[in-house]
VOTOR-439062 format. One record per residue (C-alpha): y negated, x, z. Coordinates in steps of 0.5 Angstrom, whole numbers, plus 500, padded with zeros to 3 digits. Last residue first. Layout:
# residues N
YXZ ...
# end
This chain:
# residues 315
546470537 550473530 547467526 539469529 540477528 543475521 538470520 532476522 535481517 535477511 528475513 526482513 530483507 526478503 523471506 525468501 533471502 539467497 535465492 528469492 534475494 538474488 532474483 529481486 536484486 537482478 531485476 532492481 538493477 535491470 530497473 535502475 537502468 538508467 543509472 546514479 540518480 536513478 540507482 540512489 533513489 530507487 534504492 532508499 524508496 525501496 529499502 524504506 517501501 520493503 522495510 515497512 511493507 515486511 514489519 508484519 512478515 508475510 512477505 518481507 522487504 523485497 517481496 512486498 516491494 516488488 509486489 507493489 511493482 507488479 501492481 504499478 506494472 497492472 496501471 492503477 498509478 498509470 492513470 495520474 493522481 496529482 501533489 505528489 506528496 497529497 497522492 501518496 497519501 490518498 494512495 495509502 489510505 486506498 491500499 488499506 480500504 482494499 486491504 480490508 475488502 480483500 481480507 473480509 472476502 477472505 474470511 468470508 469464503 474460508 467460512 471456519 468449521 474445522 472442515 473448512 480449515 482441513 479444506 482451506 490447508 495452508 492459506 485458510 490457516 493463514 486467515 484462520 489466525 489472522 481472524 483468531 486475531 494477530 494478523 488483525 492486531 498488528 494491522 490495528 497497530 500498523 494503521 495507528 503508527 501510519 495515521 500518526 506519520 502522515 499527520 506528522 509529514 502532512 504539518 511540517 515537511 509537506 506543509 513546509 514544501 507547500 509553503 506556509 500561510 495557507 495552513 488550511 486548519 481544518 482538522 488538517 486541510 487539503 494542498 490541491 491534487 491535481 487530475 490526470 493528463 491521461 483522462 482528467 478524472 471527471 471530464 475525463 471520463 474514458 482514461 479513467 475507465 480504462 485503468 479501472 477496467 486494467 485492475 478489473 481484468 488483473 484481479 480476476 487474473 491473479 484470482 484465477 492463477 491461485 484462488 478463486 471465490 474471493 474474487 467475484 464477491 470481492 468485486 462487491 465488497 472492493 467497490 464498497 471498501 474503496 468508495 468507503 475509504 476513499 471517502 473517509 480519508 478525503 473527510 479527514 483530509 478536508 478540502 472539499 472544492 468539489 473539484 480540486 479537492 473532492 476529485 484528487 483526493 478521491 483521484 488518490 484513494 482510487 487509485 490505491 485501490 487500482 494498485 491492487 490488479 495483480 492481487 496474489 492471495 496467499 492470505 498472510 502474505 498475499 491478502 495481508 500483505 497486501 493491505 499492509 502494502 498499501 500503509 507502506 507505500 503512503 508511509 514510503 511517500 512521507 519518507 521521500 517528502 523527508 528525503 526532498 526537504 533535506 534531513 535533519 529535522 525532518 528525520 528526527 521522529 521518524 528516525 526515532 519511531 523507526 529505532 523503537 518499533 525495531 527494539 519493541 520487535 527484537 523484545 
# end
């Protein structure tokens, strides 16, 4: 019932946002989808998994200069066929990196993850015929099932037509993550995490189970970039910089770890956050530090859980 209640109260922001909030915070709503569908990916390879990827946001890099490079480019300006390319170049990279990965765990699989991750970052820095090098790459307005929607401006498109478009492939994601987790196949994940040897010995293949993991929030991470990078209209390196996959971390950690609603809350609170403290004072980022250290210390399971004790106690 809690969860139905928390489904239903977002689906009436959401839905009333752009109707009563600026232009600026309903594109800031659009951005938390983009960070929300990523960090669905990583949690499910991190939170659900224990997994720790420090090299993810190179994915998320990669569904954003597929964007970029289709549209500005090749002059395809279809999203849906943006969405399916970033997918697929996503998933195929992810499948033969995970490979390599998935048979490490702990530190190894931080570090792997990481070599590749800062790889990705200097090679986009080195084609720059093709990625733009450290000025990186614009990204041009896309189509939806192909209507250009050229007669608008693009602050109304993103407004309008994208923040529906966004919101719907957010809703749809989060239903089939929902299902993963959920699935005898989210269930030997987490039971891979807890014991991998009693899972082994149960007969389930720990090794492909995480590969698929890595593989599925590789094509997660690479939607979410496809999205951000629309919002902010370019695709720059440092988005696949290792920081940027400290940061995404961060935000899992703040909303909840582990917990289906935890990306969701985690992009919301930080978006909300980093808003209110930049505008407010350079050193956001010391400000975000010490938030960070209190709730490990007081709130582990993050603001979801924070939440949640709170709901519990009133009860």
């Amino acid at each position: 019932m809690k969860n139905i209640l928390l489904i239903g109260l977002f689906v009436a922001t959401v839905l009333c946002s752009p109707f009563v909030v600026s232009p600026y915070y309903a594109t800031l709503v659009i951005t938390m989808f983009g960070y929300s569908i990523a960090l669905m990916g990583l949690n499910l390879l991190f939170g659900y998994g224990g997994l720790l990827s420090l090299g993810h946001a190179m994915f998320m890099a990669i569904g954003a200069y597929t964007v970029g490079v289709l549209g500005s480019k090749m002059g395809i300006n279809s999203f849906e066929v943006h969405l399916l390319a970033a997918a697929s170049v996503s998933g195929l990279i992810a499948a033969v990196l995970g490979a390599l990965c998935a048979r490490y765990t702990t530190i190894y699989f931080s570090m792997l993850t990481l070599a590749f991750g800062m790889i990705f970052h200097s090679f986009l820095f080195k084609f720059y015929n093709l990625t733009g090098g450290e000025t990186g790459i614009s990204v041009a307005r896309p189509s939806l099932f192909g209507h250009a929607f050229s007669e608008i401006s693009k602050t109304r498109f993103l407004t309008g037509p994208f923040y529906w478009y966004s919101l719907v492939l957010f809703l749809v994601l989060f239903a089939l993550m929902a299902l993963i987790v959920k699935s005898p196949f989210g269930q030997a994940l987490r039971a891979a995490r807890d014991n991998p040897q009693k899972t082994e010995f149960l007969g389930v293949p720990v090794l492909r189970v995480r590969y698929v993991a890595f593989v599925v929030s590789a094509v997660y991470c690479a939607i979410g970039g496809a999205i951000l990078a629309v919002s902010i209209g370019a695709a720059d390196p440092e988005l696949a910089f290792w920081t940027q996959s400290g940061n995404i971390v961060f935000i899992l950690v703040l909303g909840g770890l582990g917990q289906l609603f935890g990306p969701l809350v985690g992009s919301a609170t930080f978006a909300l956050l980093q808003d209110f403290l930049m505008a407010n004072t350079q050193y956001w980022r010391f400000a975000f530090g010490a938030l960070l250290a209190i709730i490990i210390v007081v709130a582990p399971r993050g603001v979801v859980g924070l939440l949640a004790r709170g709901f519990g106690g009133r009860r």
